[in-house]
NUPAVEX-65512 format. One record per residue (C-alpha): residue in one letter; x, y, z. Coordinates in steps of 0.05 Angstrom, whole numbers, plus 32768, in hexadecimal, padded with zeros to 4 digits. Last residue first. Example, Ala and Ser with C-alpha at 12.3 -4.5 7.8 and 13.67 -1.06 7.14 Angstrom:
residues 2
s81117FEB808Fa80F67FA6809C
This chain:
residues 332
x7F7880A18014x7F6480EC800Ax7F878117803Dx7F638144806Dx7F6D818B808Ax7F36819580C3x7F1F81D980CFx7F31822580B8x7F77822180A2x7FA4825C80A5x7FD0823B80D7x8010823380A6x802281F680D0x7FE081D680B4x7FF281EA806Bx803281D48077x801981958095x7FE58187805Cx802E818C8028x804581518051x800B8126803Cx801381377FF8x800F80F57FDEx7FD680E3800Ex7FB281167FDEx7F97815F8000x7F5381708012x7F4B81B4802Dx7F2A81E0806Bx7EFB81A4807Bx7EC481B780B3x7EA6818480DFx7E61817280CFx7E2581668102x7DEB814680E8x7DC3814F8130x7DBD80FF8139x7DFC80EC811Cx7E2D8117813Dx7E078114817Bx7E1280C38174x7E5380CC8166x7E6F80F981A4x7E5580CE81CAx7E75809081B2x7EAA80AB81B9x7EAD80C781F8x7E9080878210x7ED6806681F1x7EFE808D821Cx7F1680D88209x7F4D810981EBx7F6F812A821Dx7F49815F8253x7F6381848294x7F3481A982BAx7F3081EC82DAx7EF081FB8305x7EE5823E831Ax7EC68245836Cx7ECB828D8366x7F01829283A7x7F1E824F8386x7F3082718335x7F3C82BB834Dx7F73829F8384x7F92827B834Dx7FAC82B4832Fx7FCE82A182EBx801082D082D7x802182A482A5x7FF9826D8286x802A82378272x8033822E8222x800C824B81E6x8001820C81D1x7FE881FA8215x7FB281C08200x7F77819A821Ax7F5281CB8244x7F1081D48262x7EF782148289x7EBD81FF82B8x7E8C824482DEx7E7C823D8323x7E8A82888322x7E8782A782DFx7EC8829982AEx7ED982CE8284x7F0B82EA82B5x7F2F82A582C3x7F2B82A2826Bx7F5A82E3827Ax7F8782B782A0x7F92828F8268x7FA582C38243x7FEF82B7824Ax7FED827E8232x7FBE8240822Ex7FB0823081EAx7F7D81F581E2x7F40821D820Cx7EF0820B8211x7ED482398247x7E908229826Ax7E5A824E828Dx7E7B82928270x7E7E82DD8289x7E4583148276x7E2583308240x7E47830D81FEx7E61835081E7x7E68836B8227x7E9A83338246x7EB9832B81F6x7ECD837781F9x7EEC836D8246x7F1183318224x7F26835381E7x7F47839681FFx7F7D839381D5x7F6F836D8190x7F8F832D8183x7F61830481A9x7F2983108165x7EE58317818Bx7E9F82E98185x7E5B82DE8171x7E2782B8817Dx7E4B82778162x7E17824F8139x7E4C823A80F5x7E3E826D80D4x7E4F82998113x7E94826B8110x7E9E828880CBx7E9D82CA80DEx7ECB82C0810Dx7EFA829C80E2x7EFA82E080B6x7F08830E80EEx7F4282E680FAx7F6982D7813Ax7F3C82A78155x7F0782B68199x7EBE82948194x7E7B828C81B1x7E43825F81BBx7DFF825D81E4x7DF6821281EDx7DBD81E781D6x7DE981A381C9x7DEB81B2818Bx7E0C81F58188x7E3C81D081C7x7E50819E8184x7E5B81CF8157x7E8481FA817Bx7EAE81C48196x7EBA81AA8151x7ED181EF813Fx7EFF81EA8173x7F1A81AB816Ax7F2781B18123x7F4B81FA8125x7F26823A8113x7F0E82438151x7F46825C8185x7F1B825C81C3x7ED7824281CCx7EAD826F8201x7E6C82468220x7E2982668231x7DFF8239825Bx7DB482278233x7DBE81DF8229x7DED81BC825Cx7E4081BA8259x7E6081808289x7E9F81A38285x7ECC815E8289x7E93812F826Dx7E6881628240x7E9F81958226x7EE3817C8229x7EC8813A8219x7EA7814A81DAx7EE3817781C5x7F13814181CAx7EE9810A81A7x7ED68135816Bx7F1F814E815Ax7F36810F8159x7EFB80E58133x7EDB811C8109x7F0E812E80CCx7F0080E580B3x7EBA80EE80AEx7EC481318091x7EEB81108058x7EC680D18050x7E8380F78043x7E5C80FF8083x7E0D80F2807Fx7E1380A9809Cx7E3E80AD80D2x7E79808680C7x7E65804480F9x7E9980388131x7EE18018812Fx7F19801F816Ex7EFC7FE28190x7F047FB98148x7F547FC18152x7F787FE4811Bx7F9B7FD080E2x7FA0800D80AEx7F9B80158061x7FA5804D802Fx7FD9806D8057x7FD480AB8087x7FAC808880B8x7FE3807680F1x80108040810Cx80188031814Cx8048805C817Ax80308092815Ex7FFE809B8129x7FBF80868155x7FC1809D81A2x7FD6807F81D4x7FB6805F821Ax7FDE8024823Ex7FE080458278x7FA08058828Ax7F778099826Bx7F4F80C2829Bx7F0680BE82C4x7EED808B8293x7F1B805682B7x7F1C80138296x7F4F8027825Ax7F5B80538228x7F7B801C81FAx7F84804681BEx7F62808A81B3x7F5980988168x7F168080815Dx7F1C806C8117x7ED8807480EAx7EB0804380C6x7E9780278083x7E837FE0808Ax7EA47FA58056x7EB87F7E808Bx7E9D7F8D80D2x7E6C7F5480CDx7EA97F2880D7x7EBF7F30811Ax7EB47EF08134x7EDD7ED280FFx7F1C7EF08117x7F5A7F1F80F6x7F2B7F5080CCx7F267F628080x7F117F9F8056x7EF07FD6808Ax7EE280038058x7EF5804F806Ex7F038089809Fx7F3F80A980C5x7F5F80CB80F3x7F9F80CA8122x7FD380CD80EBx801C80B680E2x8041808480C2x807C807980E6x80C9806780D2x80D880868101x80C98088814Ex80B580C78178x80A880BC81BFx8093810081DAx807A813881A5x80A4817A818Ax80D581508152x80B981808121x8093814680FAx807D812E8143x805B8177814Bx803E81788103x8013813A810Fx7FF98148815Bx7FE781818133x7FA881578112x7FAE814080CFx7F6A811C80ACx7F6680D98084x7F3E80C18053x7F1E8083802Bx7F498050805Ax7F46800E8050x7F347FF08092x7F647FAA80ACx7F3B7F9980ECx7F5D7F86812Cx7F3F7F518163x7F727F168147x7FA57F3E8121x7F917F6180E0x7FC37F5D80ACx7FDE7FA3808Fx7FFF7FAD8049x80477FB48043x805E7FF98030x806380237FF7x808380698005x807080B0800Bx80A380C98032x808881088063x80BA81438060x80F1813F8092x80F8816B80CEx80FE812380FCx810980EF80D1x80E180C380A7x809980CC80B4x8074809D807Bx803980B28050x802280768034x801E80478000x800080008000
C-alpha cells in the first residue's frame, strides 16, 4: 500500500509503499477513504512531542471500508463503513486515561496510508450524512471537545459558554456541538473573518484577542461573564478567561500552546468558587457520545481543504501556516 511515512525529525513526509496490514485476532484491517491531520501531527514532524520513533506513519483520524478482520466472530464488521476512534486502550477508569492509553499515529501506526489495522474496539458506524472527508475530520477533534464540554464541564442547555481560538478543529467542533446541545455560544480567534464564520456557524457573536481591551469588550458584548470556558492556548490570557468566568462558573482545558499562564491569581479562582479542569482526549463513552449527537442533530465538522495522501506533508504546511479554518484532510 502507499503511505505517508515520517522519516526523520524536520524531514518532509516520505511517501513510500509499504507492506499491507493483517488484522490480528480482535483487530480489523479498514481501507481508508480519508484521513485528517491534527497538530499532534506537525509537533512530532518538528521533533516537539514525547516518544518519537521513525520510521512512522502518522495520523490520528480516519474513515473507511472495513476490508478484512483477524477472527470469525467479528465478521459482520467487513465490508461496513466506519470511523477510527483515536484513543487507544483508555482503560477501566472513565474519570482519566490508565496506563496503557495512546493515541493513534504514535507509537502504533497511524491513518495517513490507504489502509490501517486497528482493533474492532476503536471502530464505530460513519455517520450516515457525513461524506468520508468530514467523517474522517470528526473522530479527534470530536472526542476532545465533547468531553471537555459535557463530562469534564458538564455544560446544560441555556448556560452561556466562551470557546477560545475557533478556527481550529476542536474549537469549531466545540462550537457546534454546545449550539446543539442548546447552549448560548461565543467565540475569540484572531480574524475578523473566522469570526464571522463561527456566527454562521451559531456563535452569538464574538471579539478578535488581538485587540486591546478585548476581554472587558467581550464581558459587555455578550452581557455578563461565562457558565463555561472552552480554552486550548493557555498563556498569558489565561487569567483573563479567570475574569470571564462567573462564580461557580467551569473553564475546560486540553492544551497550553501558548505555554504556562503567567501571572495567574489563584485567589480569584477559590474565593469565586471557579472550577479549573484538565481535559485529554476521552474514553470510549466519550465517544460514543459524541457520535450519537453527531448523528442525531446532523452535525458537520468543517473541512478548510482536501489535500492527496501524496501531499501529506504539503497539509502540514498549510496546518503550520495557521490560516486554516477547520479540519485539513487527506484523500486516502
Amino acid at each position: 500500500m502507499n503511505a505517508a511515512v515520517f522519516t526523520a525529525i524536520k524531514q518532509p513526509l516520505a511517501c513510500q509503499t509499504v507492506p499491507d496490514p493483517v488484522a490480528a485476532p480482535g483487530q480489523a484491517v479498514v481501507r481508508l477513504k480519508a484521513a485528517a491531520l491534527n497538530h499532534r501531527d506537525l509537533w512530532i514532524q518538528l521533533g516537539q512531542y514525547a516518544g518519537i520513533k521513525a520510521p512512522m506513519i502518522l495520523g490520528s483520524d480516519g474513515a473507511g471500508v472495513v476490508e478484512s478482520v483477524g477472527a470469525a466472530g467479528d465478521q459482520a464488521w467487513v465490508g461496513r463503513e466506519v470511523i477510527l476512534n483515536p484513543a487507544l486502550d483508555w482503560g477501566p477508569d472513565p474519570r482519566a486515561q490508565g496506563p496503557a492509553f495512546r493515541i493513534l499515529g504514535l507509537p502504533d501506526a497511524g491513518t495517513f496510508a490507504e489502509k490501517i489495522a486497528i482493533s474492532t474496539a476503536n471502530l464505530a458506524p460513519k455517520p450516515a450524512h457525513l461524506a468520508w472527508e468530514q467523517a474522517a475530520a470528526l473522530p479527534l477533534a470530536g472526542l476532545t471537545a465533547w468531553r471537555a464540554l459535557f463530562t469534564r464541564a458538564q455544560l446544560r442547555a441555556g448556560e452561556r459558554v466562551l470557546i477560545t481560538g475557533t478556527g481550529g478543529g476542536v474549537a469549531l467542533l466545540a462550537l457546534q456541538l454546545a449550539v446543539a446541545a442548546g447552549a448560548e455560544v461565543w467565540a475569540t480567534s484572531g480574524s475578523a473573518e473566522k469570526l464571522a464564520r463561527a456566527q454562521a456557524l451559531g456563535a452569538s457573536g464574538g471579539v478578535n484577542y488581538r485587540e486591546a481591551g478585548w476581554a472587558a469588550q467581550l464581558l459587555q458584548t455578550a452581557g455578563g461573564p461565562f457558565d463555561v470556558i472552552i480554552d486550548s492556548a493557555g498563556g498569558e490570557d489565561f487569567a483573563r478567561l479567570i475574569e470571564l468566568t462567573r462564580p461557580g462558573g467551569r473553564i475546560a482545558f486540553f492544551g497550553a500552546t501558548a505555554g504556562n499562564p503567567p501571572g495567574l491569581d489563584l485567589r480569584k479562582c477559590f474565593f469565586r468558587q471557579i472550577n479549573v479542569l484538565g481535559s485529554t482526549m476521552g474514553s470510549p463513552v466519550d465517544f460514543a457520545g459524541m457520535t450519537m449527537l453527531v448523528a442525531a442533530r446532523k452535525i458537520v465538522p468543517v473541512v478548510d481543504r482536501v489535500f492527496p495522501l501524496a501531499a501529506a506533508d504539503a497539509a502540514l504546511r498549510h496546518l503550520e501556516a495557521s490560516a486554516q479554518f477547520g479540519k485539513i484532510v487527506l484523500s486516502c
